[in-house]
C-alpha positions in Angstrom: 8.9 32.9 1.2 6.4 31.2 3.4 6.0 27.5 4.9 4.0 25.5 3.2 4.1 21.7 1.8 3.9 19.3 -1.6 4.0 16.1 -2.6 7.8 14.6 -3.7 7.9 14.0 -6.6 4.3 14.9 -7.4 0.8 14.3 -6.4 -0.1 11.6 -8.4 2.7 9.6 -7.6 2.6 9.9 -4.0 -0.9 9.6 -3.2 -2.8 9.5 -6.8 -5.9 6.7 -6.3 -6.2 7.0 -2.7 -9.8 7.4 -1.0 -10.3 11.2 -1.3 -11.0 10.3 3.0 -7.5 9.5 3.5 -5.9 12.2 1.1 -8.0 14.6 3.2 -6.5 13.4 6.3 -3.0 12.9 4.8 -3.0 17.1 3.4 -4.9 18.3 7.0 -1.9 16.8 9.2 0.6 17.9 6.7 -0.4 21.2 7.1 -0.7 20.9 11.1 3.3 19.9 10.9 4.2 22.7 8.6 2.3 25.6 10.7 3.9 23.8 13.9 7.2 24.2 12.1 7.0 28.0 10.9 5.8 28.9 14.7 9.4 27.2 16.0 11.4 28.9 13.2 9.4 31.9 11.2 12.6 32.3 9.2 13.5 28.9 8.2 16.2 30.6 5.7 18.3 31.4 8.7 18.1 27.9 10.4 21.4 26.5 11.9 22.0 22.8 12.2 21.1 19.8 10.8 17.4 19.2 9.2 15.0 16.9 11.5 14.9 13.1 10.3 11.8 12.4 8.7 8.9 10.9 10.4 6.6 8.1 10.1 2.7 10.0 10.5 0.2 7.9 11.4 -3.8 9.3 10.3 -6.9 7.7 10.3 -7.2 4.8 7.3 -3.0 4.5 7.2 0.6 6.5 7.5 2.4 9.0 5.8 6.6 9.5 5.3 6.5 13.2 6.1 10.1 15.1 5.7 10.8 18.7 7.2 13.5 20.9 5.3 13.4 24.3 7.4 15.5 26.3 5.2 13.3 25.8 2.2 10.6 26.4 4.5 8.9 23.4 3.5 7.3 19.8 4.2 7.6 16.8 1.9 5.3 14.0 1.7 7.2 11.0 0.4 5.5 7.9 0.6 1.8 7.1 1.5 0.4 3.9 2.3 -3.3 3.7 3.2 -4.5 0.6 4.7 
């Protein structure tokens, strides 16, 4: 399995009528967190410890609840809220 990231629950819920700006934004930092993430722990599967808190992003036109879950090798996004 490799890193990678989605929306929690879905798409539409999270960040459905947003300016397609801001999604843009929102799925280009996403991805910069999860690629940070598989170069600190390639084989998130054998990660020890607890799982980082998750973080408040700020981009361009608002924010983003971002959560990191290294043994599924993933990244949520939670919550959106474009100003």
């Amino acid at each position: 399995m490799s890193w990678g990231w989605e929306y929690d629950p879905d798409e539409e819920y999270v960040i459905g009528g947003a300016p397609p700006a801001f999604v843009a934004e929102v799925e280009r930092k996403a991805d910069e967190s999860v690629r940070a993430a598989a170069a600190l722990s390639l084989d998130g599967s054998r990660f020890q410890g607890e799982n980082p808190r998750s973080e408040h992003v700020r981009v361009a036109g608002g924010m983003f609840v971002f959560l990191l879950v290294p043994r599924h090798q993933r990244g949520y996004v939670l919550q959106v809220t474009c100003l």
